[in-house]
KEKE-3310 file (N, C-alpha, C; in steps of 0.2 Angstrom, whole numbers, plus 5000, padded with zeros to 4 digits):
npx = (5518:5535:5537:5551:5564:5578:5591:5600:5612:5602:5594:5586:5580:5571:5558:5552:5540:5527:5522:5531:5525:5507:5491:5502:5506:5520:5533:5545:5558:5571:5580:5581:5582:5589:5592:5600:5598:5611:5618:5619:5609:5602:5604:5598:5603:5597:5604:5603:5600:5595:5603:5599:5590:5573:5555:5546:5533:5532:5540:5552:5561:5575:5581:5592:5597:5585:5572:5561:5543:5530:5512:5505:5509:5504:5488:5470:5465:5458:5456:5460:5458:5451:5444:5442:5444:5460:5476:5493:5506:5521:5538:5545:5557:5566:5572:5569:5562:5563:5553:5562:5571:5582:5578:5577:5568:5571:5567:5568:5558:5553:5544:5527:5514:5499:5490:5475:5462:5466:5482:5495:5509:5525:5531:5530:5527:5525:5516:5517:5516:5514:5511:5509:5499:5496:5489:5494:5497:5510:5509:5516:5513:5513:5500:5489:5474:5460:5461:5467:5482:5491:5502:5502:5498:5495:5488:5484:5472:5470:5475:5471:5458:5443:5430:5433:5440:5438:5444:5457:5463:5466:5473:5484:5487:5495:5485:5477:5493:5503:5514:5522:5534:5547:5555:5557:5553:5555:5556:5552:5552:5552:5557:5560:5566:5555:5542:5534:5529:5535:5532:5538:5543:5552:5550:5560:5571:5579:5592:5610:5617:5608:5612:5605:5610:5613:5602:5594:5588:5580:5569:5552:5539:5527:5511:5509:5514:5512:5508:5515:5515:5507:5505:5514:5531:5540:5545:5543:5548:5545:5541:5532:5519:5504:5488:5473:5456:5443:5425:5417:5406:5390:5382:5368:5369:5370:5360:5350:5349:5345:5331:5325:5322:5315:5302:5298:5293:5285:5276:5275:5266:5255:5247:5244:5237:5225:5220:5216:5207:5198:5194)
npy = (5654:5644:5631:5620:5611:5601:5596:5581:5569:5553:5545:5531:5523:5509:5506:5496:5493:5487:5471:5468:5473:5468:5478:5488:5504:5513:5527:5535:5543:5553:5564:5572:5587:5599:5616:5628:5646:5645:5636:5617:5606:5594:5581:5570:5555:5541:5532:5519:5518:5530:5545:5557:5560:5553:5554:5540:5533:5524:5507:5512:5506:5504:5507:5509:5519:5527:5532:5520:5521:5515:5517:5510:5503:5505:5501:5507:5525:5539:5556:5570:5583:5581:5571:5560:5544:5536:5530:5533:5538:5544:5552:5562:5576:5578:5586:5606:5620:5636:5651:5664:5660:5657:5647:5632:5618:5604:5594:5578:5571:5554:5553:5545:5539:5535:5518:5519:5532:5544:5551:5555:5564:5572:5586:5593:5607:5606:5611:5601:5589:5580:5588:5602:5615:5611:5615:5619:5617:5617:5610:5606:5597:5584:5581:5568:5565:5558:5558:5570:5581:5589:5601:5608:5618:5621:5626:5623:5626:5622:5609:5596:5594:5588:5595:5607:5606:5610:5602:5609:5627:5637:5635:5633:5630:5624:5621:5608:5599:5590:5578:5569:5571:5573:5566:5567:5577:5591:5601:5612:5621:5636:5650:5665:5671:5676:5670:5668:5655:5651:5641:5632:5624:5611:5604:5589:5581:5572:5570:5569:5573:5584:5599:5613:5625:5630:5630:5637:5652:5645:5641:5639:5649:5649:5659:5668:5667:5657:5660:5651:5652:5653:5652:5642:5642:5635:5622:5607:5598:5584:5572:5564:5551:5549:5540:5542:5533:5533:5533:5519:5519:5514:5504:5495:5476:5467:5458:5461:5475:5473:5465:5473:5481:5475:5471:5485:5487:5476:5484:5493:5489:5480:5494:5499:5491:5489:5501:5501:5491:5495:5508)
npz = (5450:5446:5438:5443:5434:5437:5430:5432:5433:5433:5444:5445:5452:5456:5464:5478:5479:5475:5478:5489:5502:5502:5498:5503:5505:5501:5506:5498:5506:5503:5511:5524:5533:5542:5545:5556:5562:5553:5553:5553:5560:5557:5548:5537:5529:5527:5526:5529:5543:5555:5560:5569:5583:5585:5584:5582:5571:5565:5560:5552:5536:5526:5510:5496:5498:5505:5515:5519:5520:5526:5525:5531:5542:5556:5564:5557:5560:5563:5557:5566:5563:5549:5551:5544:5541:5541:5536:5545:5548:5556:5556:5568:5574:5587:5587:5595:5589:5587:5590:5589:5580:5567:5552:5543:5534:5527:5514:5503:5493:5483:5469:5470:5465:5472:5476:5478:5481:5489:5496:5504:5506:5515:5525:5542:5554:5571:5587:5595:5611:5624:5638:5632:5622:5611:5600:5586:5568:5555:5537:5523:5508:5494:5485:5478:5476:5470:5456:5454:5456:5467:5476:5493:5504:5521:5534:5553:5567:5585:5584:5589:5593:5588:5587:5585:5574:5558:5545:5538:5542:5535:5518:5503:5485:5473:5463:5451:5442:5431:5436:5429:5421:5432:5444:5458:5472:5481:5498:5509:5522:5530:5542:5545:5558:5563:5567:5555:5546:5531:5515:5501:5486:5476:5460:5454:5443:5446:5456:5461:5470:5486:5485:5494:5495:5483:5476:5480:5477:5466:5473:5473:5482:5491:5492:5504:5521:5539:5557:5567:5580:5594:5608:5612:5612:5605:5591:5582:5569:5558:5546:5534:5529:5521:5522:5514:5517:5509:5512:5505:5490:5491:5478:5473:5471:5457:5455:5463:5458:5446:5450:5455:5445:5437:5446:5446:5431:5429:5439:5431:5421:5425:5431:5420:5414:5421:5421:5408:5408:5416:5409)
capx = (5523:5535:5538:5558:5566:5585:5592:5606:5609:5595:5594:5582:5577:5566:5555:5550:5534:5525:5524:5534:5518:5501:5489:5503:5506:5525:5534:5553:5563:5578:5585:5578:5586:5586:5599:5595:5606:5617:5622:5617:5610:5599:5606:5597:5603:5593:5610:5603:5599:5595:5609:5597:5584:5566:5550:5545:5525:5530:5544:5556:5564:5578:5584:5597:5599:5581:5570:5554:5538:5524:5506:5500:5512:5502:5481:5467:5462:5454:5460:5455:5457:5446:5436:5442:5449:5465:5482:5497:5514:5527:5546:5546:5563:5568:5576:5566:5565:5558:5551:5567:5577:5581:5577:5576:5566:5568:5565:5568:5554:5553:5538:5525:5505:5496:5486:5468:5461:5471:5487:5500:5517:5527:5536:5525:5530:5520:5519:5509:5520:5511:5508:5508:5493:5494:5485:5494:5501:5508:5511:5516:5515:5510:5495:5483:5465:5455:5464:5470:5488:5495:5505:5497:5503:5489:5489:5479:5472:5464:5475:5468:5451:5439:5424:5433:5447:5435:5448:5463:5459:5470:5476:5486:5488:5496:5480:5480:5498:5504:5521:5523:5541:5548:5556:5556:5548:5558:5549:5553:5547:5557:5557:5566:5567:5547:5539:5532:5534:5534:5533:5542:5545:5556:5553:5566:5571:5584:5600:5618:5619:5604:5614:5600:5611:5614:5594:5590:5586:5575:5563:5544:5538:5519:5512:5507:5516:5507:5512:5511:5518:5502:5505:5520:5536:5546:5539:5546:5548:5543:5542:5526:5515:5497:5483:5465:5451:5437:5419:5415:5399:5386:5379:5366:5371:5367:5353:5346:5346:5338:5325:5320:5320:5310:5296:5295:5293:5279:5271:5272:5261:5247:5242:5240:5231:5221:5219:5213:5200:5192:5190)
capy = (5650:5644:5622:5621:5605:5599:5590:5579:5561:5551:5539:5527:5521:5505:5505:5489:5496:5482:5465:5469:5471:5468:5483:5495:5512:5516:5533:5533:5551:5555:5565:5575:5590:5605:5623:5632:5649:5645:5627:5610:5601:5588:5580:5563:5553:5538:5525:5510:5521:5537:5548:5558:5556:5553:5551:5537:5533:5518:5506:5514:5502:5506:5504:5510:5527:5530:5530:5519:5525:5511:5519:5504:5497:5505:5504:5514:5528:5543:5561:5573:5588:5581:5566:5555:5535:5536:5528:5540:5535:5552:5552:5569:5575:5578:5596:5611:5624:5643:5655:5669:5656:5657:5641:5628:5613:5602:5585:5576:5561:5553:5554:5539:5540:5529:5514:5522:5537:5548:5550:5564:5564:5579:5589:5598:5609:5605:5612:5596:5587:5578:5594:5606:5616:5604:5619:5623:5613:5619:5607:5606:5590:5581:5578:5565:5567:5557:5557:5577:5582:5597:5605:5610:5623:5621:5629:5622:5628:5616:5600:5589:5595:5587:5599:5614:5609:5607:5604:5613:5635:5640:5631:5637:5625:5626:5618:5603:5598:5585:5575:5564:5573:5571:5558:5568:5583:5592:5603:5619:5625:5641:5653:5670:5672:5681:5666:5667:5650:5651:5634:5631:5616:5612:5598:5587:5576:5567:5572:5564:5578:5589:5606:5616:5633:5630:5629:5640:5655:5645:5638:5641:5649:5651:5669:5668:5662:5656:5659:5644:5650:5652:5650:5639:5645:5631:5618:5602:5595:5579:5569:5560:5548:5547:5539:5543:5531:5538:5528:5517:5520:5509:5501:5488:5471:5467:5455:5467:5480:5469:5462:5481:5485:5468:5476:5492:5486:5474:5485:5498:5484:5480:5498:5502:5485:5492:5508:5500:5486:5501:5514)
capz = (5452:5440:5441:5439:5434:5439:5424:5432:5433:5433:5449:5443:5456:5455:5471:5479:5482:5473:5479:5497:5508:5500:5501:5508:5501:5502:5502:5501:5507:5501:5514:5527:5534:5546:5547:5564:5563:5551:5557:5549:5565:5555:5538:5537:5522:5526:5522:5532:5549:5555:5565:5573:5589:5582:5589:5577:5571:5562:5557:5544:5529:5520:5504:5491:5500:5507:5519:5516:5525:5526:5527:5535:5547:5561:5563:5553:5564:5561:5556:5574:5559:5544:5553:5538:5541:5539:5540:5544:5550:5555:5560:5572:5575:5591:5590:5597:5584:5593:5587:5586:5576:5557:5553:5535:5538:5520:5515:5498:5491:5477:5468:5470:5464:5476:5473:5480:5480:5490:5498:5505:5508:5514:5530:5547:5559:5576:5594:5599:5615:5630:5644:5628:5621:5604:5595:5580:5565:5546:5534:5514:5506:5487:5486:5476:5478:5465:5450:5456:5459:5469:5480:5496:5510:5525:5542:5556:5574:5587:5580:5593:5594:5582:5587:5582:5569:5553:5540:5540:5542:5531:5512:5499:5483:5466:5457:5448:5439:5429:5437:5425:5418:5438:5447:5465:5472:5488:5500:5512:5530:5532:5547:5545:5564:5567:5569:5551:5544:5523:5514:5495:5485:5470:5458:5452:5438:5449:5458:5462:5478:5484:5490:5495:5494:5472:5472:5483:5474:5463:5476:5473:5485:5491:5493:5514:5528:5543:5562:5571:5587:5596:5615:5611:5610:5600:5587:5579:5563:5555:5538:5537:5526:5525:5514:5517:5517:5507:5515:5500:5487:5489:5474:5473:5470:5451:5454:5467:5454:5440:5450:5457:5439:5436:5450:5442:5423:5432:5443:5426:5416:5429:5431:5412:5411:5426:5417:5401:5408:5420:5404)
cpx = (5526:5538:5544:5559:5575:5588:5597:5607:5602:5596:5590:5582:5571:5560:5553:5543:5528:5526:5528:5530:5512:5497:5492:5504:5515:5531:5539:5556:5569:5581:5578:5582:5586:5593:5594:5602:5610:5623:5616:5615:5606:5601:5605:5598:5602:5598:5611:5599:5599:5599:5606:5590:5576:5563:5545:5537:5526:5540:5548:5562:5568:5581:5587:5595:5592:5578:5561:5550:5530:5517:5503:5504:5510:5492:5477:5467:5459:5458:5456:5456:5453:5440:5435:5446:5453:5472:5488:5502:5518:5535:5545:5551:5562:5571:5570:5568:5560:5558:5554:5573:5578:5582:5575:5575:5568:5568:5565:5562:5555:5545:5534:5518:5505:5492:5477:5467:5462:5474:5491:5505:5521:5531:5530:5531:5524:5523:5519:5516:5514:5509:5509:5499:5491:5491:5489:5499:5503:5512:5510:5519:5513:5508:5490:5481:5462:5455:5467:5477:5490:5499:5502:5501:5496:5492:5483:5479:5470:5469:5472:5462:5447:5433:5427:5437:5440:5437:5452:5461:5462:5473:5477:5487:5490:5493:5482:5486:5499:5513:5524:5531:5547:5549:5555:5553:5553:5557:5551:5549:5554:5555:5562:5568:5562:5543:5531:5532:5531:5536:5536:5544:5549:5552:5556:5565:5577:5590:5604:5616:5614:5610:5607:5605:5614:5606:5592:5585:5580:5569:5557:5540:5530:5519:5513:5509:5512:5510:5507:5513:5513:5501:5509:5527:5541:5541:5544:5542:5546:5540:5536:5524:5507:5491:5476:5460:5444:5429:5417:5408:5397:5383:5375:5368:5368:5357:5349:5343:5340:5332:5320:5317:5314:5303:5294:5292:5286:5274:5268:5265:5256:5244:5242:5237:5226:5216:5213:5205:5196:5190:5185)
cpy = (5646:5634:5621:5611:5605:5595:5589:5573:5557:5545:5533:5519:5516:5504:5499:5490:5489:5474:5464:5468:5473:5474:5490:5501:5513:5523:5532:5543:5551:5558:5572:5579:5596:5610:5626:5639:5650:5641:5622:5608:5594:5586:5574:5560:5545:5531:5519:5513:5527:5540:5553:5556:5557:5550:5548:5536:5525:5513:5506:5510:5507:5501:5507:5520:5531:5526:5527:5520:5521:5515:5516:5500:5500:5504:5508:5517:5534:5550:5564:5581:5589:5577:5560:5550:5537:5533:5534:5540:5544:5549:5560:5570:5580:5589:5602:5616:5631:5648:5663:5664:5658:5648:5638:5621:5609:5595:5584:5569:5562:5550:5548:5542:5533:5524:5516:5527:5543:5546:5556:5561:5570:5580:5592:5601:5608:5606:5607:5593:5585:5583:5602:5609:5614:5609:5620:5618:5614:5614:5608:5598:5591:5577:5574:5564:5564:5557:5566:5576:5587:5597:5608:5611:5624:5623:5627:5623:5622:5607:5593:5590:5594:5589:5602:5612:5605:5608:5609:5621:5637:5637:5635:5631:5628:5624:5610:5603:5592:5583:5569:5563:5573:5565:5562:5576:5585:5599:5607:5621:5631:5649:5657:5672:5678:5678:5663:5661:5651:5643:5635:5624:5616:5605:5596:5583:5571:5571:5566:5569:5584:5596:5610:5625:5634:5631:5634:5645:5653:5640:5642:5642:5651:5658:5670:5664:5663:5657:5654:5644:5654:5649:5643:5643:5640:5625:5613:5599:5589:5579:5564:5558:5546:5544:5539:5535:5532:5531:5528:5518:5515:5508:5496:5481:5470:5464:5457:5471:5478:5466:5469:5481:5482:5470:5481:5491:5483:5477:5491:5495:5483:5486:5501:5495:5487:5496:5505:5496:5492:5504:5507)
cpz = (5446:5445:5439:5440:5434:5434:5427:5432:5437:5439:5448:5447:5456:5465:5473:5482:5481:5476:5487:5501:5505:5505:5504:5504:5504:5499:5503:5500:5505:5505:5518:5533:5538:5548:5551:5565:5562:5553:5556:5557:5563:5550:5539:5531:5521:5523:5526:5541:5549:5564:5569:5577:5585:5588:5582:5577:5570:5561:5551:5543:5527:5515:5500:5492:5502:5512:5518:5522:5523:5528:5532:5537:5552:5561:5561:5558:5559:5563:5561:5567:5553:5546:5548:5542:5538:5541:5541:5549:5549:5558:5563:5576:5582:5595:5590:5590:5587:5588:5585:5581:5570:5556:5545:5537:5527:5520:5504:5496:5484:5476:5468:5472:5470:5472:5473:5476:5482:5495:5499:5506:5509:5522:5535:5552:5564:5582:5600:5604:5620:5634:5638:5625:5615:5599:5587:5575:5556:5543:5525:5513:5497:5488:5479:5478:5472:5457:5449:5458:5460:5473:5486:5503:5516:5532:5546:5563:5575:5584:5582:5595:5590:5581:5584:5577:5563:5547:5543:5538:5536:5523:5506:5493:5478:5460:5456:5443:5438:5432:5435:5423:5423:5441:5456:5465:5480:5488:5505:5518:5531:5539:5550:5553:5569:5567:5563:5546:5536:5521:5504:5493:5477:5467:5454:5447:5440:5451:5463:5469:5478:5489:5488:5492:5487:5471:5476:5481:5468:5465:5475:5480:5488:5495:5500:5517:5533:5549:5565:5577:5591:5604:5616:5609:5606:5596:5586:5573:5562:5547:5539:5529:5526:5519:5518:5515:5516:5509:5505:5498:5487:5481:5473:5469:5461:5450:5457:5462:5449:5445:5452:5452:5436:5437:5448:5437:5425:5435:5436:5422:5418:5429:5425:5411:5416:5424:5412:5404:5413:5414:5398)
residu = (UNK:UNK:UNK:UNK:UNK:UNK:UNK:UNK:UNK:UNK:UNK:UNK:UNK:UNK:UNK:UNK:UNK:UNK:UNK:UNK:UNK:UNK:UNK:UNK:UNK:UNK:UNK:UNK:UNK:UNK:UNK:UNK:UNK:UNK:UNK:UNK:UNK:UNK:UNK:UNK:UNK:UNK:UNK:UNK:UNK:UNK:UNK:UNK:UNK:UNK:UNK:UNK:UNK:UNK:UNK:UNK:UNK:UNK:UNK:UNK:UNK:UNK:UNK:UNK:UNK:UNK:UNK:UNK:UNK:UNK:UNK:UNK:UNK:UNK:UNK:UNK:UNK:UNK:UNK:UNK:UNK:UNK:UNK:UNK:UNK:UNK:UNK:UNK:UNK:UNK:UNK:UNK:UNK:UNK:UNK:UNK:UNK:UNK:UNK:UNK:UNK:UNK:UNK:UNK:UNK:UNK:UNK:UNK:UNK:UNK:UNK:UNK:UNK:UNK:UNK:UNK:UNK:UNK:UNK:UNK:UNK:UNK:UNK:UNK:UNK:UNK:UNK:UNK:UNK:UNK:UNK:UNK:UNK:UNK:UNK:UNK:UNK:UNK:UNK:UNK:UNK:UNK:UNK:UNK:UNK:UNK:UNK:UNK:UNK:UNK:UNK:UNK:UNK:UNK:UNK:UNK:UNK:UNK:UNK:UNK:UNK:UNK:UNK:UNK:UNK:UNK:UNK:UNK:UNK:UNK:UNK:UNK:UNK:UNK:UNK:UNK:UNK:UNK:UNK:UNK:UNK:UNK:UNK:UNK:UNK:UNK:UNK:UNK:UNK:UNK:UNK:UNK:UNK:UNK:UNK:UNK:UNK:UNK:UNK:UNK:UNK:UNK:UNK:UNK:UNK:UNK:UNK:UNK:UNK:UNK:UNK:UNK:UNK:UNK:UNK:UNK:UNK:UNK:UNK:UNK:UNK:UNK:UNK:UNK:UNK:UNK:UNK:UNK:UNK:UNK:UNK:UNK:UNK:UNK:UNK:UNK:UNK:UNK:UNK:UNK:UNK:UNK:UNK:UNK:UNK:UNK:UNK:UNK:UNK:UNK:UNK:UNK:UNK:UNK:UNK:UNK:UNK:UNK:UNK:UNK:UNK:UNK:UNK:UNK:UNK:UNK:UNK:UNK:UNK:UNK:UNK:UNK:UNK:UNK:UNK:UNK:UNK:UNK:UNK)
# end
């Protein structure tokens, strides 16, 4: 996969990430967009309001042409596909998308390392709905894991079963990469019309206008599409945020430690003073 870069003006964008809400994590979208058949039916460009019907997790902030996406404007819970604490706010759009369609799901962010240890941001397609069979969900996001950066294309059965979904079945990644030289990353679900969905990301060094059909051709695409139409016949989009909650390592207290150490060192000295006055 080759990692392309977009030289055009530089938006320089100061995020208000810091200092706004203690502890939060926030992800800011640049646009978020969907062609169904060769017609635009989503173009979100995030300019104070969103123009189409969402099914919201969390509420979304704007600011200076995006859309901000708080980690932590709803309660921890726990992922029913890893089993990790986790926060994870989605906007899930509203439009059916079926599985004979030709279909382009895209989303632009801008790039932001977390304050932890991990954290994702990215696009899903899901069949999940209240009297639906909830089973199937593919998502491509950017990922930081532990001082780790990728790309990561993941396919999952079971989404709502935390006996059977152990981690996501499927995952495709581009390794560790440095995005140091990147101001945004923008990110692909596409759906030639057999219900195989391919995922593809660019990343960017800034742009005035993303036209997706001038870039098209130099989207990175991962080797394996997944099908996610699995006793569902339509799926829907969403742009999500999420930060994990890795369970913290114990360590003993210092003066815990030193007095153990203290107990040892003493209990090493009486039984060689033991030793010696027996022999």
């Amino acid at each position: 996969m080759n990692l392309l870069s977009f030289s055009k003006v530089g938006l320089g964008l100061t995020l208000i990430l810091a200092g706004n809400l203690a502890n939060a994590y926030i992800v800011s979208v640049d646009s978020f967009g969907m062609e169904v058949n060769g017609t635009q039916v989503v173009n979100e460009g995030f300019n104070g309001s969103l123009t189409s019907a969402q099914n919201l997790n969390f509420p979304i902030g704007f600011a200076d042409g995006r859309g901000l996406i708080d980690s932590r404007s709803t309660p921890l819970g726990t992922s029913a596909i890893s089993g990790n604490s986790r926060y994870f706010q989605r906007a899930r759009n509203s439009y059916n998308l079926y599985e004979t369609d030709s279909f382009l799901v895209s989303s632009v962010f801008d790039i932001v390392g977390p304050d932890g240890d991990y954290a994702r941001y990215g696009i899903r397609l899901t069949d999940q709905c209240g009297t639906c069979n909830n089973d199937d969900i593919v998502d491509i996001g950017l990922r930081f894991d532990r001082g780790s950066t990728d790309v990561a294309y993941r396919y999952n059965n079971d989404v709502r079963n935390p006996a059977l979904a152990n981690g996501f079945d499927f995952s495709q990644s581009t390794g560790d990469i440095s995005v140091d030289t990147f101001s945004q990353i923008a990110l692909f679900l596409r759906n030639d019309g057999d219900g195989i969905i391919d995922a593809g990301f660019l990343f960017l060094d800034g742009l005035t206008n993303f036209d997706v059909a001038s870039m098209y051709s130099t989207i990175n695409w991962f080797d394996t599409g997944y099908n996610i139409f699995n006793g569902e016949s339509r799926v829907r989009a969403e742009f999500y945020n999420t930060e994990v909650i890795y369970p913290a390592t114990n360590v003993p207290e210092p003066s815990a430690a030193i007095l153990f150490g203290t107990s040892l060192l003493a209990f090493g000295f009486l039984r060689r003073r033991r030793e010696k006055l027996v022999a």
